[in-house]
TORPA-4810 file (N, C-alpha, C, O; in nm, 3 decimals):
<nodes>
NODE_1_-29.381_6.604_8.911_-29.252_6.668_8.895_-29.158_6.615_9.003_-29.194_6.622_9.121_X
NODE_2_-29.066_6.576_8.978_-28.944_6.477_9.060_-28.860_6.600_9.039_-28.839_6.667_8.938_X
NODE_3_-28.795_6.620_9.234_-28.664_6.717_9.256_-28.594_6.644_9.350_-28.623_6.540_9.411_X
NODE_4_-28.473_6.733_9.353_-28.385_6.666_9.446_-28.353_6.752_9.551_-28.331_6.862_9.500_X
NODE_5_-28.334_6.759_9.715_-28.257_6.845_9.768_-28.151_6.802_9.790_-28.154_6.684_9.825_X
NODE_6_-28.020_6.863_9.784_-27.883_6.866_9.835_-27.762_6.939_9.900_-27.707_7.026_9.832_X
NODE_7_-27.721_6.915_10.010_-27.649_6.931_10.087_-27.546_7.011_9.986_-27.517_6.996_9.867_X
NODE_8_-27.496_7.123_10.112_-27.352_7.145_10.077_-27.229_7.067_9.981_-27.282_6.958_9.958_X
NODE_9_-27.133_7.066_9.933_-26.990_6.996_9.912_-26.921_6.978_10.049_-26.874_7.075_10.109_X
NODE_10_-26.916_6.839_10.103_-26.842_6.822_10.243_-26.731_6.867_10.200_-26.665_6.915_10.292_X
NODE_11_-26.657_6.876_10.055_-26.499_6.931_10.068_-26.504_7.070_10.067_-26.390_7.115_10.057_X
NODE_12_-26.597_7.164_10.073_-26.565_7.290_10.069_-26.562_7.321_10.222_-26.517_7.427_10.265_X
NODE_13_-26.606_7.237_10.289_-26.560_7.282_10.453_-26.449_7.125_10.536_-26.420_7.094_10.652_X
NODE_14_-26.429_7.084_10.441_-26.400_6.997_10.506_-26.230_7.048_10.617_-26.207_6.972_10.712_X
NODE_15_-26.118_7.182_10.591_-26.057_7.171_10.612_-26.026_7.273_10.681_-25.914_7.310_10.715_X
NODE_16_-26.167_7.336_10.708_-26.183_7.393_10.832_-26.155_7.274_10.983_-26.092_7.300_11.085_X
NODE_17_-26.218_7.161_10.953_-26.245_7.111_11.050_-26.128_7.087_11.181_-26.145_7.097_11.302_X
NODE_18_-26.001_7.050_11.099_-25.875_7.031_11.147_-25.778_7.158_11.215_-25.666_7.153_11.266_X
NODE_19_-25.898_7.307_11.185_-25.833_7.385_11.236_-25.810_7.460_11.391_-25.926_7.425_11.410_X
NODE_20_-25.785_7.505_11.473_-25.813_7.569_11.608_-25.884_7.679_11.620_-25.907_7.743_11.518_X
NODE_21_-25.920_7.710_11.708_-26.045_7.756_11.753_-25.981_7.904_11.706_-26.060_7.979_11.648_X
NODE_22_-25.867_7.944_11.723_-25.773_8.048_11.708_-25.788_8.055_11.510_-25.800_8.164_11.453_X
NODE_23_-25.786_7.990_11.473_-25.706_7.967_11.313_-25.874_7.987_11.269_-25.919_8.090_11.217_X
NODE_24_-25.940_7.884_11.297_-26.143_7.950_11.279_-26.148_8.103_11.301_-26.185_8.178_11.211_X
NODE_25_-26.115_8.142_11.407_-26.177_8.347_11.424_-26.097_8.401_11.355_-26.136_8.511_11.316_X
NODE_26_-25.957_8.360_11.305_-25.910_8.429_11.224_-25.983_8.448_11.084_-25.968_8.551_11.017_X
NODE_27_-26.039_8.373_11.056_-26.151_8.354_10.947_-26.306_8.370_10.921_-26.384_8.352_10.828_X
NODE_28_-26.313_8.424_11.091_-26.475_8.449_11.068_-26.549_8.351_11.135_-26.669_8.377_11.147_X
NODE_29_-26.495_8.213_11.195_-26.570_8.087_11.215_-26.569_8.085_11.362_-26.487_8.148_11.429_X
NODE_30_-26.652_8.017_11.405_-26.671_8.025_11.496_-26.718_7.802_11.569_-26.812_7.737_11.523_X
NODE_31_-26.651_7.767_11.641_-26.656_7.630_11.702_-26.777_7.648_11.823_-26.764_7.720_11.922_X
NODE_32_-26.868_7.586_11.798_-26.965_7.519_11.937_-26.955_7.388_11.917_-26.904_7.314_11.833_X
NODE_33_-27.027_7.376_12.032_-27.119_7.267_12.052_-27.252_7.273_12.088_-27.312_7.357_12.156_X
NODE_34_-27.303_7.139_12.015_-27.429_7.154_12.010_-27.492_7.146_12.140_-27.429_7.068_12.211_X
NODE_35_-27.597_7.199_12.201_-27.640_7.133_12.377_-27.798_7.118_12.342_-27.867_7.111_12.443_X
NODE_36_-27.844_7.114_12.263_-27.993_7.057_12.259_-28.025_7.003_12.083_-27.949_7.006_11.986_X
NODE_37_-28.144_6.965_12.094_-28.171_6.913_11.915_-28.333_6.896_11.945_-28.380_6.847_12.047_X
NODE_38_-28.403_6.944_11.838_-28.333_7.022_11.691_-28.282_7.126_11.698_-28.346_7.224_11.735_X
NODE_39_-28.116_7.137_11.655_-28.124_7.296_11.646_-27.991_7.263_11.587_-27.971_7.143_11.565_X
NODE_40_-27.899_7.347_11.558_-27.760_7.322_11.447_-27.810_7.255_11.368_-27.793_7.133_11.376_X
NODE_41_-27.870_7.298_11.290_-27.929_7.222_11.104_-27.776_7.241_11.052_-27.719_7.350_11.058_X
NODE_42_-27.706_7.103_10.992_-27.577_7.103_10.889_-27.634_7.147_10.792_-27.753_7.128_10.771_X
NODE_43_-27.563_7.207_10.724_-27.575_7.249_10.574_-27.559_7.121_10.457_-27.609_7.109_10.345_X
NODE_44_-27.484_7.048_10.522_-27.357_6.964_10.481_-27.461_6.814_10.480_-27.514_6.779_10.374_X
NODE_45_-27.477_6.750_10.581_-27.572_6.670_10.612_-27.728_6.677_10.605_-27.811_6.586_10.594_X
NODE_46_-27.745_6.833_10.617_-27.906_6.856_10.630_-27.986_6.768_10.741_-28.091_6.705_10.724_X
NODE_47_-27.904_6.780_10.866_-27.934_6.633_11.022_-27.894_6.801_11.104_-27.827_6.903_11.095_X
NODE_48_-28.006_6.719_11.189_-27.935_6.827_11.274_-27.871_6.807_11.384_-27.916_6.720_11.458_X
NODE_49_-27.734_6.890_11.428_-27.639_6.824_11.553_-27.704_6.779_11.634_-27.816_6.822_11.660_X
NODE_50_-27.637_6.664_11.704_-27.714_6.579_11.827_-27.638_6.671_11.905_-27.550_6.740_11.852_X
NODE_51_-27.676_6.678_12.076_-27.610_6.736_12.185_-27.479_6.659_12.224_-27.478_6.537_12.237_X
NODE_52_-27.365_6.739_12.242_-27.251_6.729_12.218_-27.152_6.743_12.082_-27.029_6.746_12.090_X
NODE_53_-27.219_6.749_11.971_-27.164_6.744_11.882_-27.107_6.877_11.823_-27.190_6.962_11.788_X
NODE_54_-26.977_6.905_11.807_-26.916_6.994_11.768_-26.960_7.047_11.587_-26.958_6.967_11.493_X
NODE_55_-26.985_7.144_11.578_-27.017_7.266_11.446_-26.957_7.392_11.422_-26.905_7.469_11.502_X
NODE_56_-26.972_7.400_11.305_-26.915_7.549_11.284_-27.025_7.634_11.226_-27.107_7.609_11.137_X
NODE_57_-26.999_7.773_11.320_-27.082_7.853_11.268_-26.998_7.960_11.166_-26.910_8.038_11.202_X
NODE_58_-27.048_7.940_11.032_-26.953_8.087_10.959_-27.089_8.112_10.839_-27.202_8.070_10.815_X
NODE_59_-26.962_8.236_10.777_-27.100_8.334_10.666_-27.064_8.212_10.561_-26.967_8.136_10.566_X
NODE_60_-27.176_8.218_10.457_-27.169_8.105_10.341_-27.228_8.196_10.238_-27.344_8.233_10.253_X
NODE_61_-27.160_8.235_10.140_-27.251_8.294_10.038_-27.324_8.160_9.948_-27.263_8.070_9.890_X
NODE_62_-27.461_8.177_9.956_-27.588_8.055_9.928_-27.561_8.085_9.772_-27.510_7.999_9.700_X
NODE_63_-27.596_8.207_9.726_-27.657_8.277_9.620_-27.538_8.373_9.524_-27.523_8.491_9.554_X
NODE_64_-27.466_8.317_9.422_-27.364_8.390_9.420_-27.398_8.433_9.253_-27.321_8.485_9.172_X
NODE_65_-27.504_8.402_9.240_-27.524_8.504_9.114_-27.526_8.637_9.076_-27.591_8.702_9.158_X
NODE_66_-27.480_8.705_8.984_-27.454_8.844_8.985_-27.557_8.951_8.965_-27.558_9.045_8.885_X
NODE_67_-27.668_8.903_9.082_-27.785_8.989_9.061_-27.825_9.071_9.203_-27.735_9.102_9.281_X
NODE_68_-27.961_9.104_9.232_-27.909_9.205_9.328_-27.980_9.095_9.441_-27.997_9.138_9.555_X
NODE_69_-28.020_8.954_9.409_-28.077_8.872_9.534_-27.930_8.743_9.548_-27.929_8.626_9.586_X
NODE_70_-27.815_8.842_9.493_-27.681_8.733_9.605_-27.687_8.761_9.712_-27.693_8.879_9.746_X
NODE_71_-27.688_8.646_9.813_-27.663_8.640_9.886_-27.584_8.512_9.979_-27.542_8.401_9.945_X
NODE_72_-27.589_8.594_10.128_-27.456_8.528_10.235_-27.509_8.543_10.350_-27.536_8.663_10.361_X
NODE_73_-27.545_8.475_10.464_-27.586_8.507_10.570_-27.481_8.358_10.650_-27.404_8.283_10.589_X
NODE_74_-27.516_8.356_10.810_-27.476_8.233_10.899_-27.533_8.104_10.841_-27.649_8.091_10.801_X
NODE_75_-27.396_7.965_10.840_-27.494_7.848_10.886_-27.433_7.788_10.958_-27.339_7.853_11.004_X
NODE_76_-27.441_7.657_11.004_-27.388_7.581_11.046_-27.314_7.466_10.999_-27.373_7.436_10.896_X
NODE_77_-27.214_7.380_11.016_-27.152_7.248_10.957_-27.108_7.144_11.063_-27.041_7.188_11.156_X
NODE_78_-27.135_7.021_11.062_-27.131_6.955_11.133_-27.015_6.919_11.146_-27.011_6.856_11.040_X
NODE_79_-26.865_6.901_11.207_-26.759_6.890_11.191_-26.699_6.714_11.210_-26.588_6.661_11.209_X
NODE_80_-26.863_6.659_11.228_-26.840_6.482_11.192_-26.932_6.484_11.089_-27.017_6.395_11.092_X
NODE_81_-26.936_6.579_10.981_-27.006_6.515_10.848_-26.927_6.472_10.801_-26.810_6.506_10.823_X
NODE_82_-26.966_6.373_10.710_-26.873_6.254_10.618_-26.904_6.247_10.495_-26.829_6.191_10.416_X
NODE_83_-27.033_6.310_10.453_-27.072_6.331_10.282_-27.213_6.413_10.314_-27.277_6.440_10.416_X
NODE_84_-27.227_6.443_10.154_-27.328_6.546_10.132_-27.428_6.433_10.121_-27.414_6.322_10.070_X
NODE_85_-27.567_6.505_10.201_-27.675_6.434_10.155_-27.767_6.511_10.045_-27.786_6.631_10.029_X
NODE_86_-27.830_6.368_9.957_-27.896_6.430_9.844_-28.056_6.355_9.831_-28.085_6.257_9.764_X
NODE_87_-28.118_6.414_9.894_-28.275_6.346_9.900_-28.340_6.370_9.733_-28.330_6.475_9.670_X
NODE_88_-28.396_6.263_9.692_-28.451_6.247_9.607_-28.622_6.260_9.649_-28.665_6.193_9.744_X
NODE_89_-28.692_6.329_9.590_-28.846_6.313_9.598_-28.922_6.298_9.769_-29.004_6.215_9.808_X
NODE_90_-28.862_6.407_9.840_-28.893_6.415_9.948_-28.806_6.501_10.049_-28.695_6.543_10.016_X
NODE_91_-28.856_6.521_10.158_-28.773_6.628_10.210_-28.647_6.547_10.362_-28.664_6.442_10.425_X
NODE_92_-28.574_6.613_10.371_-28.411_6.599_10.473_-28.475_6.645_10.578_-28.568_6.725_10.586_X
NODE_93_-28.399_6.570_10.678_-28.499_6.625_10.747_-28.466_6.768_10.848_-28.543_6.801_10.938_X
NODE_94_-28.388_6.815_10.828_-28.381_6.988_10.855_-28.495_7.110_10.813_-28.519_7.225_10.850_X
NODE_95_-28.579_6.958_10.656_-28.650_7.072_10.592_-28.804_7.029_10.676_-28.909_7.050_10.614_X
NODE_96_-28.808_6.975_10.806_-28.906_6.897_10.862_-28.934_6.978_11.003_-28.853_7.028_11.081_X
NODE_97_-29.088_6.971_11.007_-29.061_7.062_11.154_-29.081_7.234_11.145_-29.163_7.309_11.199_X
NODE_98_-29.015_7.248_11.091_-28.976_7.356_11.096_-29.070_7.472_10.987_-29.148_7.413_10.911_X
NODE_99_-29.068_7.590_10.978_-29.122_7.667_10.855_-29.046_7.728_10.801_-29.001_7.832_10.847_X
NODE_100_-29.013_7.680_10.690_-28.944_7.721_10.532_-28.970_7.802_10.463_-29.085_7.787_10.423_X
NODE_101_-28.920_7.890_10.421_-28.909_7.971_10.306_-28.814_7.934_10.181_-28.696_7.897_10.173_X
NODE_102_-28.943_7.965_10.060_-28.865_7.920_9.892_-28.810_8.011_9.837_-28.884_8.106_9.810_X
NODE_103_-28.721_8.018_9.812_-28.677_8.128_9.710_-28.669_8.082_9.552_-28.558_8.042_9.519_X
NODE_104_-28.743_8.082_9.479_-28.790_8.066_9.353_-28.721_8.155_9.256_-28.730_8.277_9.267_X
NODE_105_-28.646_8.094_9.154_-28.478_8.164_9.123_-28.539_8.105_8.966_-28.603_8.000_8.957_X
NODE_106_-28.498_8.217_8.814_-28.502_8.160_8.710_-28.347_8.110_8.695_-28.271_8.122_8.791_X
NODE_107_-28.294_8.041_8.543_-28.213_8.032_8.515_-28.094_8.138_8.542_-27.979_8.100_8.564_X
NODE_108_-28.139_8.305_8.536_-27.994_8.383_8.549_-27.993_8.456_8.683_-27.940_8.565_8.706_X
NODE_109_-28.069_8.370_8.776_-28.045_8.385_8.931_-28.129_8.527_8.943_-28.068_8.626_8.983_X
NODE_110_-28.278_8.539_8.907_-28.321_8.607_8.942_-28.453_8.556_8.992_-28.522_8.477_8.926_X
NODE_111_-28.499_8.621_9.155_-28.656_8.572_9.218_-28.732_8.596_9.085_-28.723_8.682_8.998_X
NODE_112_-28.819_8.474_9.105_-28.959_8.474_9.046_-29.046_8.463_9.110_-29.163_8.464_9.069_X
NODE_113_-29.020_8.453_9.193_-29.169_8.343_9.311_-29.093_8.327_9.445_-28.973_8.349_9.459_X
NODE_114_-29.188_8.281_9.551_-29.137_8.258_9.707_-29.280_8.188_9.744_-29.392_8.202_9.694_X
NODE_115_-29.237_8.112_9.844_-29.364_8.047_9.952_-29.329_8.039_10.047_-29.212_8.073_10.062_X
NODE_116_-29.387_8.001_10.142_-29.371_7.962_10.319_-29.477_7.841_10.340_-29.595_7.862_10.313_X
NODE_117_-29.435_7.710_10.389_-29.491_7.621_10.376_-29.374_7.516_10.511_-29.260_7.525_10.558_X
NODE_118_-29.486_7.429_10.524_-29.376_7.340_10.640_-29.439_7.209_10.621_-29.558_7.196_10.593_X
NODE_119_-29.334_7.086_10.639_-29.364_6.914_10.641_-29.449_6.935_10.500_-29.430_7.015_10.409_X
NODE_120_-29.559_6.824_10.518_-29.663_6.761_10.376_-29.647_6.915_10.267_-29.583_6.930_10.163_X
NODE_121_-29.729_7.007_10.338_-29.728_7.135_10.240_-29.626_7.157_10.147_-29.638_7.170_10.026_X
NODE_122_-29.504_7.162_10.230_-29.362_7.201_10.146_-29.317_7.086_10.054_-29.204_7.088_10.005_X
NODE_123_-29.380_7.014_10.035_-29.355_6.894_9.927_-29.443_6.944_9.805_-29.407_6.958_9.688_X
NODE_124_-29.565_6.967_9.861_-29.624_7.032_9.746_-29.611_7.134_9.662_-29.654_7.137_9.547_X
NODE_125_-29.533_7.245_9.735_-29.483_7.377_9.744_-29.351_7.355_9.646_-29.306_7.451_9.584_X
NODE_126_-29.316_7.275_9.640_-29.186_7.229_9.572_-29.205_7.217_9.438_-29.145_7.280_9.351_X
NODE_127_-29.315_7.110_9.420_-29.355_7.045_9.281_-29.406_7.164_9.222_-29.363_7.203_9.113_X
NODE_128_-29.516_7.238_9.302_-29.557_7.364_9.223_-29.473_7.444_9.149_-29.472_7.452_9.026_X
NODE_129_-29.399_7.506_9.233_-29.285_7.593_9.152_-29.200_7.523_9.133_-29.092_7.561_9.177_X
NODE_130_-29.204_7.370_9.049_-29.132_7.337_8.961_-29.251_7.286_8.804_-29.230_7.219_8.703_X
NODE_131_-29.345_7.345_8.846_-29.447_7.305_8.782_-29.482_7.442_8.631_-29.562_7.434_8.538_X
NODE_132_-29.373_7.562_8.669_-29.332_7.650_8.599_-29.165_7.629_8.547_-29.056_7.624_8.603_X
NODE_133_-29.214_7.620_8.415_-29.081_7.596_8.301_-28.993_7.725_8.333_-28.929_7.727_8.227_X
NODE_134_-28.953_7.816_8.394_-28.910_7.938_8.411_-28.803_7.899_8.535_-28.684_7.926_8.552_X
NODE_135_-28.911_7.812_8.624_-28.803_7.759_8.772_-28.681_7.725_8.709_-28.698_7.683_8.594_X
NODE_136_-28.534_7.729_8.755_-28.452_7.677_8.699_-28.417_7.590_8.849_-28.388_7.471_8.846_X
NODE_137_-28.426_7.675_8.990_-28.428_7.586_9.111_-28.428_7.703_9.227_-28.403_7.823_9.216_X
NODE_138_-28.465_7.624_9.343_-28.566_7.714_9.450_-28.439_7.712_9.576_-28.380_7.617_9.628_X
NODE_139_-28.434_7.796_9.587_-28.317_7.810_9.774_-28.432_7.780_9.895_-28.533_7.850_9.909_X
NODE_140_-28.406_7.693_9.958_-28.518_7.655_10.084_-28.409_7.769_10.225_-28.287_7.777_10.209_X
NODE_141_-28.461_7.824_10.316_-28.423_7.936_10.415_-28.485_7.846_10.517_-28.571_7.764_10.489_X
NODE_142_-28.433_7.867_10.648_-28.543_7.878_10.766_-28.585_8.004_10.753_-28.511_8.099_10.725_X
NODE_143_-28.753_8.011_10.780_-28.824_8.112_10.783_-28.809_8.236_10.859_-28.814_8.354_10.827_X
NODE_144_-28.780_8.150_11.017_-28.767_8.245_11.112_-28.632_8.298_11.149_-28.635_8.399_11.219_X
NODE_145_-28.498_8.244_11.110_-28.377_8.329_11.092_-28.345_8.336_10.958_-28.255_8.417_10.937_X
NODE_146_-28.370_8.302_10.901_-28.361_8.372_10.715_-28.257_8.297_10.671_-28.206_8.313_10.560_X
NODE_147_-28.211_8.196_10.770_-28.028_8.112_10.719_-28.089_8.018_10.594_-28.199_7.963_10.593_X
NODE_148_-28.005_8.014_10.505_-27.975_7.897_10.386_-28.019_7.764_10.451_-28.004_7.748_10.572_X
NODE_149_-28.060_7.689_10.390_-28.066_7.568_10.446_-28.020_7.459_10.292_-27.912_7.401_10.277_X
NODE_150_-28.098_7.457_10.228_-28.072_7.382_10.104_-28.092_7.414_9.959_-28.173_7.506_9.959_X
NODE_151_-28.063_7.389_9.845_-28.059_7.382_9.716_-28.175_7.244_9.656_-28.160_7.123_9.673_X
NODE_152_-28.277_7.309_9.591_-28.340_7.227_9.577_-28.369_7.216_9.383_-28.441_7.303_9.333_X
NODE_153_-28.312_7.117_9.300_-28.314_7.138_9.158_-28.438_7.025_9.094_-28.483_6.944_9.175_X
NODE_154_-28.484_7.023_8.971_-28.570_6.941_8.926_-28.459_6.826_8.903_-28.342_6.844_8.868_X
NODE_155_-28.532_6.686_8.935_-28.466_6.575_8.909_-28.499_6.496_8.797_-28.436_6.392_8.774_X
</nodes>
């Protein structure tokens, strides 16, 4: 079973980027910088900020189906991303390292399934619950703050 993960739309944040730190809190956003790595996973890039590199932290609704698992929590955006990345048949590496949580979604955005799996495992973890005709596509989380990380669909 061949999937894809993919990044955010760089144009749905792209015009934050140009704004002030003032014009961001008016909106909820919030400007750092990065001071260590791994850590600021882009949404956008799915890389995570190198030290020094400026991000935004704001709410993102992940999940906007009209069921009772929509949801919106924090992520991050890299404010030198330049396009969305879209991994074919393998994992970005935000989804590396780290321990993941699946959120296993049918066609009308309702859970069917979940795993927790990290690196080699979560490849497998992928194909499985796409290995049910019901998957329509799985939300990958970091495990341990519950943030969005990626959209993962059959390819």
């Amino acid at each position: 079973m061949t999937y894809a993960v993919t990044g955010l739309p760089l144009d749905d944040f792209r015009p934050l980027f140009a704004l002030s730190d003032e014009a961001l809190a008016a909106r909820g956003v919030i400007r750092r910088t990065a001071d260590y790595s791994p850590s600021y996973p882009c949404r956008i890039t799915l890389q995570d900020a190198q030290p020094g590199e400026s991000v935004l932290l704001l709410n993102h609704e992940s999940h906007s189906a009209p069921t009772p698992y929509r949801s919106a929590y924090a992520i991050f955006v890299r404010e030198a991303a330049d396009a969305t990345l879209k991994v074919q048949d393998g994992l970005p590496p935000v989804l590396k390292g780290r321990p993941i949580a699946l959120r296993i979604f049918n066609d009308q955005g309702m859970l069917i399934g979940a795993d927790l799996s990290r690196d080699e495992p979560l490849d497998a973890a992928i194909r499985n619950a796409f290995e049910s005709p019901a998957t329509a596509y799985i939300h990958a989380h970091n495990a341990a703050h519950g943030c969005f990380v990626a959209r993962i669909d059959r390819a």
